[in-house]
C-alpha positions as protocol buffer text, in pm:
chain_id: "A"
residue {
  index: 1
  type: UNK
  ca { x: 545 y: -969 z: -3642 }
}
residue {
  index: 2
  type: UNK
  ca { x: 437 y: -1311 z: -3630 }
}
residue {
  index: 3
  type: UNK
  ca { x: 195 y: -1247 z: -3363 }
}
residue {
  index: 4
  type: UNK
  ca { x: 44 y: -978 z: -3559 }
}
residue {
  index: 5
  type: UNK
  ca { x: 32 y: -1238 z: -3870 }
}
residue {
  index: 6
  type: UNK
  ca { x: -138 y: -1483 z: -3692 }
}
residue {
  index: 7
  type: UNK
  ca { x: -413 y: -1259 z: -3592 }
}
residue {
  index: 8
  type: UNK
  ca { x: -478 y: -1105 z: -3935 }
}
residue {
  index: 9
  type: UNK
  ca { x: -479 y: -1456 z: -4091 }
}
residue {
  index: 10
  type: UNK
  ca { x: -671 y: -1576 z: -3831 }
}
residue {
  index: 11
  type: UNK
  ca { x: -955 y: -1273 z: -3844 }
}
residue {
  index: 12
  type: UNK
  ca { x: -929 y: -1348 z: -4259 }
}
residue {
  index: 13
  type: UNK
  ca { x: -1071 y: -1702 z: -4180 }
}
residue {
  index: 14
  type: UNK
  ca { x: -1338 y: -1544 z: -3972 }
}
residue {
  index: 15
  type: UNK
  ca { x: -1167 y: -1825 z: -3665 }
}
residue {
  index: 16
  type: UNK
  ca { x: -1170 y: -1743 z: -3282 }
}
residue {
  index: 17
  type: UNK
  ca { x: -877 y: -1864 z: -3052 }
}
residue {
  index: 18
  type: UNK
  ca { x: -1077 y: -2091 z: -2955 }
}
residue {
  index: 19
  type: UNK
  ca { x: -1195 y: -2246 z: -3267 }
}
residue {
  index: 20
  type: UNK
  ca { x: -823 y: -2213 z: -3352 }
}
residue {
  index: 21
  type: UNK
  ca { x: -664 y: -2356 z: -3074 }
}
residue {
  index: 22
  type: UNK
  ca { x: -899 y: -2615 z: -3133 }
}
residue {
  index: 23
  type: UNK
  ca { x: -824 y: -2706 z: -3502 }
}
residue {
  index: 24
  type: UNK
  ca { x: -430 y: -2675 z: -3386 }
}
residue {
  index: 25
  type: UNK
  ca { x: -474 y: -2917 z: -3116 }
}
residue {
  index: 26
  type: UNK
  ca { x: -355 y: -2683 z: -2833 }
}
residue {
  index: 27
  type: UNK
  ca { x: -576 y: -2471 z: -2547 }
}
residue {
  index: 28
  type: UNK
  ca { x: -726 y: -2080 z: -2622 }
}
residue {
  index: 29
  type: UNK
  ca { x: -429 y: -1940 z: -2392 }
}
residue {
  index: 30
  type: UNK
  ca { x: -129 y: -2060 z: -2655 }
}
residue {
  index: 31
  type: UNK
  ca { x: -262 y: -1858 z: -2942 }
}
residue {
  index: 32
  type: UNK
  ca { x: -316 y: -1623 z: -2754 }
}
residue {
  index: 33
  type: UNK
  ca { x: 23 y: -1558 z: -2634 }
}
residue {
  index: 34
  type: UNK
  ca { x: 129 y: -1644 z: -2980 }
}
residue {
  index: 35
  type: UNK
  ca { x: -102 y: -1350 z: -3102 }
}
residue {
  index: 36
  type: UNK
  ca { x: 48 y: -1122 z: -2845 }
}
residue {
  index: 37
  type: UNK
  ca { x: 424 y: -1178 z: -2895 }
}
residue {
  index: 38
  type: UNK
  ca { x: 462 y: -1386 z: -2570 }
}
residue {
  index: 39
  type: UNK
  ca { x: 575 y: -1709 z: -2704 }
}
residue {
  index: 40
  type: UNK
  ca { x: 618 y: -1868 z: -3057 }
}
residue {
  index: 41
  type: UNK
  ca { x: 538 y: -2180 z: -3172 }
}
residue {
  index: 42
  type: UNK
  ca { x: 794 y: -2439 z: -3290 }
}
residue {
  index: 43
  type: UNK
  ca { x: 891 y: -2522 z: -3634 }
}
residue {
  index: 44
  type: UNK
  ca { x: 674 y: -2811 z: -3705 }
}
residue {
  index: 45
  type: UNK
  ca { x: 366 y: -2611 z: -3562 }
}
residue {
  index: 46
  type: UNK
  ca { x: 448 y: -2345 z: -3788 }
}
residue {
  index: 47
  type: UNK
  ca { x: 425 y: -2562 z: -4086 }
}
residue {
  index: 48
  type: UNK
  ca { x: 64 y: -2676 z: -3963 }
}
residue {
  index: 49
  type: UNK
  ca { x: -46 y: -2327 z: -3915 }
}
residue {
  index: 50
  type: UNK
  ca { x: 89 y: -2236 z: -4309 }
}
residue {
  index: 51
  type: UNK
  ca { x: -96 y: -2528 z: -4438 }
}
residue {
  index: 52
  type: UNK
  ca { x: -415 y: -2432 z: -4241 }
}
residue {
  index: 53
  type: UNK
  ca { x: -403 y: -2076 z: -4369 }
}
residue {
  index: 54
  type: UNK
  ca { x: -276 y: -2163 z: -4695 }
}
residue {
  index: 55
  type: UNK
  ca { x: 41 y: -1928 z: -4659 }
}
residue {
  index: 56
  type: UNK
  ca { x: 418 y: -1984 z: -4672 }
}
residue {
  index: 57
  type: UNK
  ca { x: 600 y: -2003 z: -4382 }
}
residue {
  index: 58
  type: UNK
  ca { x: 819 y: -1661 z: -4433 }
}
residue {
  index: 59
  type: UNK
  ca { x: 463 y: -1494 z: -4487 }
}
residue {
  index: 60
  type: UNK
  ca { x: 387 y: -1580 z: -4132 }
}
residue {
  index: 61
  type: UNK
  ca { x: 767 y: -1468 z: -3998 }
}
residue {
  index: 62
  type: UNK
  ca { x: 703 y: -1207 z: -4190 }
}
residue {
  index: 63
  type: UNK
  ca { x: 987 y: -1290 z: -4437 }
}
residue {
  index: 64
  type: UNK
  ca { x: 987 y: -1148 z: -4834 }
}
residue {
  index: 65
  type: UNK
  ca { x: 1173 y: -1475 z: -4883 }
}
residue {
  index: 66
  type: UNK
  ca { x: 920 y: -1656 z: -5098 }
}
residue {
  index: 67
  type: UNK
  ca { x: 916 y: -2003 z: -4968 }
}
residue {
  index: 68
  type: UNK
  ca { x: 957 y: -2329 z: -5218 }
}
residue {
  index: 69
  type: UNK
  ca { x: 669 y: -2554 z: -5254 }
}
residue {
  index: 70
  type: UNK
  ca { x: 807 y: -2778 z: -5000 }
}
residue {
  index: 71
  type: UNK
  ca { x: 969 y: -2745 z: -4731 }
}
residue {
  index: 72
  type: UNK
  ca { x: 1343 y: -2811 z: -4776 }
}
residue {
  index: 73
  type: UNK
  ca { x: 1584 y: -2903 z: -4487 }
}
residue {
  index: 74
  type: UNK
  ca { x: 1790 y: -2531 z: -4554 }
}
residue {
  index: 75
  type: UNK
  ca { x: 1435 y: -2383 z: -4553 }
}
residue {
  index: 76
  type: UNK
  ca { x: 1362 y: -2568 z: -4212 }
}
residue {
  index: 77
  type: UNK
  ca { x: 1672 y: -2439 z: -4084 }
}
residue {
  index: 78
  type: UNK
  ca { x: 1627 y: -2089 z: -4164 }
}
residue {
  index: 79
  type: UNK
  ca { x: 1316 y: -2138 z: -3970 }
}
residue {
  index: 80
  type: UNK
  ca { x: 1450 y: -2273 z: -3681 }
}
residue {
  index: 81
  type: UNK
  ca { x: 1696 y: -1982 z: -3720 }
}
residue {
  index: 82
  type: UNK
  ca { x: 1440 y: -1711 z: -3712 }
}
residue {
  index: 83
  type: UNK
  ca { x: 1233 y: -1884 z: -3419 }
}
residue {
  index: 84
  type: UNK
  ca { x: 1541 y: -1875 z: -3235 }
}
residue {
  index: 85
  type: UNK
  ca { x: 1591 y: -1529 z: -3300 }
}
residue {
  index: 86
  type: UNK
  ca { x: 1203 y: -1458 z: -3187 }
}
residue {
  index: 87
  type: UNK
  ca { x: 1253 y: -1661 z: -2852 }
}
residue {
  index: 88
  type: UNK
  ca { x: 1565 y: -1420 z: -2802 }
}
residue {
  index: 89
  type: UNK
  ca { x: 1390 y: -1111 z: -2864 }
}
residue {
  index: 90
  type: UNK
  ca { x: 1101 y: -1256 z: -2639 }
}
residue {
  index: 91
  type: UNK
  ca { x: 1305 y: -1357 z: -2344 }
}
residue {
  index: 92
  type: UNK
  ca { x: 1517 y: -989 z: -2403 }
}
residue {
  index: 93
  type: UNK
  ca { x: 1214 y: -824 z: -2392 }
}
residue {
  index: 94
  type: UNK
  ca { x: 1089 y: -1063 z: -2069 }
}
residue {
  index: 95
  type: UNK
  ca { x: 1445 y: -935 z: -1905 }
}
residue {
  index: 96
  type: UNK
  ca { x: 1293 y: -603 z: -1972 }
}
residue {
  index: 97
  type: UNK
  ca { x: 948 y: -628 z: -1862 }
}
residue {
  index: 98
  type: UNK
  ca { x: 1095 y: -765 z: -1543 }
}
residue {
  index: 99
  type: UNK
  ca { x: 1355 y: -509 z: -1464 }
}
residue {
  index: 100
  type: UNK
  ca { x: 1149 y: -249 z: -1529 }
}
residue {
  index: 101
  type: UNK
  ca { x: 855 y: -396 z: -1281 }
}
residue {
  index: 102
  type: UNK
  ca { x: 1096 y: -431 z: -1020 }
}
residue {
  index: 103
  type: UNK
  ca { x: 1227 y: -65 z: -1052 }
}
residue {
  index: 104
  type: UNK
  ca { x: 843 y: 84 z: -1007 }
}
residue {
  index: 105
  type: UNK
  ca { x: 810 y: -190 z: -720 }
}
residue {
  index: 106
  type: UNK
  ca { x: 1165 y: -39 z: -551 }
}
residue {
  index: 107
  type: UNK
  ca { x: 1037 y: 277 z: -638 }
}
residue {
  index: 108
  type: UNK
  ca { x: 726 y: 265 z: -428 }
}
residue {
  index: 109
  type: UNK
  ca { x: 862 y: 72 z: -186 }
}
residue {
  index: 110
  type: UNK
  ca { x: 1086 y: 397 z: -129 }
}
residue {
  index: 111
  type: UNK
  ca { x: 813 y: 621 z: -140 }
}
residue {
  index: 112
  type: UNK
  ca { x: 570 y: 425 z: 129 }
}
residue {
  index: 113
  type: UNK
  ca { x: 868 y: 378 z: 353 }
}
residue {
  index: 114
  type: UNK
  ca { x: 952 y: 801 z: 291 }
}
residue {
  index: 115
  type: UNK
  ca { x: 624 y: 860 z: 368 }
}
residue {
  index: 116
  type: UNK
  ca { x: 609 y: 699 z: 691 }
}
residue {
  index: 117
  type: UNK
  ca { x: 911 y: 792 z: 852 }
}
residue {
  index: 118
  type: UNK
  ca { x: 778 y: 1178 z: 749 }
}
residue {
  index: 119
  type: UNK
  ca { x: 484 y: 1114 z: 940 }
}
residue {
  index: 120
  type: UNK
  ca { x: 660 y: 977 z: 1272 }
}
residue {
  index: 121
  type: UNK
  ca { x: 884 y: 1287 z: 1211 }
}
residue {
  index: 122
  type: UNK
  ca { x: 586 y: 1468 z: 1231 }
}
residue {
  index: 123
  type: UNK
  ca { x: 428 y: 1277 z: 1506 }
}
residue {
  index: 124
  type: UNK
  ca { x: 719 y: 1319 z: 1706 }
}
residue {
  index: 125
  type: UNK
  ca { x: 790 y: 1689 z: 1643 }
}
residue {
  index: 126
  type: UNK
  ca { x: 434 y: 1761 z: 1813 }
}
residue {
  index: 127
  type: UNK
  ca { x: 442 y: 1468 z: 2073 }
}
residue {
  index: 128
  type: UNK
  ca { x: 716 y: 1655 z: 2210 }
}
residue {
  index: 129
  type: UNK
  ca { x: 712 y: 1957 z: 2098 }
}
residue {
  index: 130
  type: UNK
  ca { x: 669 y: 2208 z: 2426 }
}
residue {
  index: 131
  type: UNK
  ca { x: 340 y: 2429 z: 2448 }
}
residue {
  index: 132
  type: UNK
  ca { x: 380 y: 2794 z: 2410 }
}
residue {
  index: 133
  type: UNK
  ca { x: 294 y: 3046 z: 2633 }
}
residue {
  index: 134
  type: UNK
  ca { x: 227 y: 2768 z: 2891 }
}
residue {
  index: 135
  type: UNK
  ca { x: 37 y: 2968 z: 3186 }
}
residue {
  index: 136
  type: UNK
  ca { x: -22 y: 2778 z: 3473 }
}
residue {
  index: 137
  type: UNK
  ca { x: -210 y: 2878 z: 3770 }
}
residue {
  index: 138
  type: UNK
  ca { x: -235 y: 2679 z: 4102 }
}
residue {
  index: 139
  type: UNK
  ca { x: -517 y: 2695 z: 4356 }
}
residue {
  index: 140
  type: UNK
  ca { x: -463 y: 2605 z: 4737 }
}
residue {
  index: 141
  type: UNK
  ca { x: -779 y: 2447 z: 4921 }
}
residue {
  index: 142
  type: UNK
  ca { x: -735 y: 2431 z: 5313 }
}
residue {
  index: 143
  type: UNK
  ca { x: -1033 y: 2215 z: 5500 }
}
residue {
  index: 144
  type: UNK
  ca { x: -1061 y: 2175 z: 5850 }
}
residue {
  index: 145
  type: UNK
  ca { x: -1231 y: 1905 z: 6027 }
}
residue {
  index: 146
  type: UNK
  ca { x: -1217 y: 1847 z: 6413 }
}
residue {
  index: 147
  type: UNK
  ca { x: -948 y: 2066 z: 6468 }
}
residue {
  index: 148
  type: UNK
  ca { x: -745 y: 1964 z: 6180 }
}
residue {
  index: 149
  type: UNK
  ca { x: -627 y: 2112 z: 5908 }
}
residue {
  index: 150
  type: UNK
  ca { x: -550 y: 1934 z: 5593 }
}
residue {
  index: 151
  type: UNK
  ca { x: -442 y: 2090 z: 5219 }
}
residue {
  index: 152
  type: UNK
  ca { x: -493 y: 2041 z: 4881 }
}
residue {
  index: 153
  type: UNK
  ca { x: -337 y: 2207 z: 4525 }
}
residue {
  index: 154
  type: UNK
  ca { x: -537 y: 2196 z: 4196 }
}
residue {
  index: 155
  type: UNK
  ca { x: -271 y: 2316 z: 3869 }
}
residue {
  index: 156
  type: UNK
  ca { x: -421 y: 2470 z: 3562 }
}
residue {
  index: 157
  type: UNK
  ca { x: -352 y: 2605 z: 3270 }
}
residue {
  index: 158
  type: UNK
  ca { x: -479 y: 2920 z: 3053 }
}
residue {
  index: 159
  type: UNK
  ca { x: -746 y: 2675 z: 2875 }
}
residue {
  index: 160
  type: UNK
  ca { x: -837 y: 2570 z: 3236 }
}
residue {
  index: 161
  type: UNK
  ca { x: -674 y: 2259 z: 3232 }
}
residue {
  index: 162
  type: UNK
  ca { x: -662 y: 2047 z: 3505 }
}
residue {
  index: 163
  type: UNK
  ca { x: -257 y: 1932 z: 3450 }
}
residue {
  index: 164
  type: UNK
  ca { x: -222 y: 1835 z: 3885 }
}
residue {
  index: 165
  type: UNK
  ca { x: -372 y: 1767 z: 4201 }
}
residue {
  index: 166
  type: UNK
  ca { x: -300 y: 1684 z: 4550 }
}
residue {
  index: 167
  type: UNK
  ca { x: -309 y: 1736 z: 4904 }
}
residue {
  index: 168
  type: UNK
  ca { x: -293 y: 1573 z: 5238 }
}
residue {
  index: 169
  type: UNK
  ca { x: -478 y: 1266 z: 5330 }
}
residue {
  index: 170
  type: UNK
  ca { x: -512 y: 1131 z: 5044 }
}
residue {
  index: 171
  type: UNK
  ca { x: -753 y: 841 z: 5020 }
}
residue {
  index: 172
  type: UNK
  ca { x: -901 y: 686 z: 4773 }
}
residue {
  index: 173
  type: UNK
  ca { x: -1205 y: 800 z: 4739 }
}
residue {
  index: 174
  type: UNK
  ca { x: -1026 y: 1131 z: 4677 }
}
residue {
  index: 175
  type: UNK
  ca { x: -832 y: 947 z: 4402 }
}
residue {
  index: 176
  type: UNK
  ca { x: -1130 y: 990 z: 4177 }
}
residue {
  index: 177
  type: UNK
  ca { x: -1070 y: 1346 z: 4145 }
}
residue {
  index: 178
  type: UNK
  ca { x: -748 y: 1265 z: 3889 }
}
residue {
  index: 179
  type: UNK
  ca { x: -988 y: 1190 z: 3626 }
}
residue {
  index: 180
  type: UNK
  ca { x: -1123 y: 1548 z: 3560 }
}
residue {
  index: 181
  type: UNK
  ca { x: -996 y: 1766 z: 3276 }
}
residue {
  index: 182
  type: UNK
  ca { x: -1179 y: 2118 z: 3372 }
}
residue {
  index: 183
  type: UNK
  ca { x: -1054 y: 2282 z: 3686 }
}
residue {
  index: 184
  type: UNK
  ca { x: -1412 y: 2465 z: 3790 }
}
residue {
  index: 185
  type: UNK
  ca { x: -1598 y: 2204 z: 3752 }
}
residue {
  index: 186
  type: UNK
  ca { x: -1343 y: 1954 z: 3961 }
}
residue {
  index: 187
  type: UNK
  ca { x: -1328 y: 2247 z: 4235 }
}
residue {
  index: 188
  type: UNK
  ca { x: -1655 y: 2259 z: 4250 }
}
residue {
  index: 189
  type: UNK
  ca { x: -1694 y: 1858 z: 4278 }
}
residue {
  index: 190
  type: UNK
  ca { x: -1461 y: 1836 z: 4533 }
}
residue {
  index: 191
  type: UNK
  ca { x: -1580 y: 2131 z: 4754 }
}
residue {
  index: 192
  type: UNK
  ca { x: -1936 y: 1961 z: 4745 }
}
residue {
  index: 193
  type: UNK
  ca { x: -1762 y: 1601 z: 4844 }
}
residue {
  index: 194
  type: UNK
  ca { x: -1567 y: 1726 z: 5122 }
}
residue {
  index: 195
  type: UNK
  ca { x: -1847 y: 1930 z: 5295 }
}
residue {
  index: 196
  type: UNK
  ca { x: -2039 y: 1633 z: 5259 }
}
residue {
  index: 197
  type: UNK
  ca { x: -1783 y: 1436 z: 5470 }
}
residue {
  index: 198
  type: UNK
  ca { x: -1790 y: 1724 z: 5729 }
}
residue {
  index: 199
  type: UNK
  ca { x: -1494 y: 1960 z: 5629 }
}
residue {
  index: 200
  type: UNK
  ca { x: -1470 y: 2296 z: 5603 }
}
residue {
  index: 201
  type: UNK
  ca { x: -1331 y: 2439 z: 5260 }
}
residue {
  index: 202
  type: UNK
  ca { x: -1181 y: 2771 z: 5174 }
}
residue {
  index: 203
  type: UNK
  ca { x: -1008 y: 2845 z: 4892 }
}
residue {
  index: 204
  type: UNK
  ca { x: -658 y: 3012 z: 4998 }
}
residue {
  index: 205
  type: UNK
  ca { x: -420 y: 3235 z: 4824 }
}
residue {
  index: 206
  type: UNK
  ca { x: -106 y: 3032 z: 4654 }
}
């Protein structure tokens, strides 16, 4: 009500905030919040902003109580009166505004937090969820070398897989075998490597 006064008086006089505030003796950001409901101003700047507009008072409360030619101390207190019923409606509505900000804040705070523990559900449920129709085949390698025989196991799956390996004598230059994902192409890696030390391979039946 006021707020909305102000402005339409203000727009009459063809003013900015600025050249308001200015002529009021205050900063752009106080009319401003007077213009938008968020604070009012007191009693005695009311009077200064009736006389600069040439209004009454009431007119800028919004009042159809004409007010007298000057300002008498029943008139100031019915002022007073209505300001302090504008600063209660303005710190209700504050109440409000902040309630109401920290519901949607909850509220989101709920959903974020529902969200994530869906998606570690979900990230769980296939971490550990078992493969179906898991078919694993196993290959035996036997190599002989001076008279000795030593074995070795290679464990795939139906996507050929490499899921385990290993065998006797294990060194480490045979460690570097872990590393490979595709069965054929580790068999045929490590058949080339252990010729080229001098062994014999065969691939056996499991």
């Amino acid at each position: 009500m006021l707020g909305e006064n102000l402005k339409i008086l203000r727009k009459q006089k063809g003013l900015s905030q600025e050249t308001l505030a200015q002529q009021l003796n205050v900063v752009r950001q106080t009319v401003s919040k007077w213009e938008k409901g968020l604070s009012v101003p007191d009693a005695e700047m009311l009077n200064t902003i009736s006389e600069l507009f040439e209004v009454p008072v009431s007119t800028l409360l919004g009042s159809t109580v004409e007010e007298p030619e000057k300002t008498s101390d029943s008139a100031m207190e019915e002022i007073a009166k209505q300001l302090a019923i504008l600063n209660e409606q303005l710190a209700t509505r504050s109440v409000r505004r902040r309630k109401t900000a920290k519901k949607v804040l909850t509220g989101i705070v709920i959903a974020i937090a529902a969200v994530i523990v869906l998606l570690v559900t979900v990230m769980l449920i296939y971490a550990y969820k078992p493969e179906k129709d898991l078919v694993l085949t196993t290959k035996n390698i036997e190599c002989v070398m001076d008279g000795e025989v030593y074995h070795y196991y290679i464990t795939y799956d139906q996507k050929n897989r490499v899921r385990s390996f290993g065998g006797d004598n294990w060194t480490d230059n045979m460690d570097r075998f872990r590393n490979y994902d595709d069965a054929d192409e580790m068999i045929g890696d490590l058949e080339e490597y252990l010729i080229g030390q001098g062994y014999s391979f065969k691939i056996v039946e499991s």
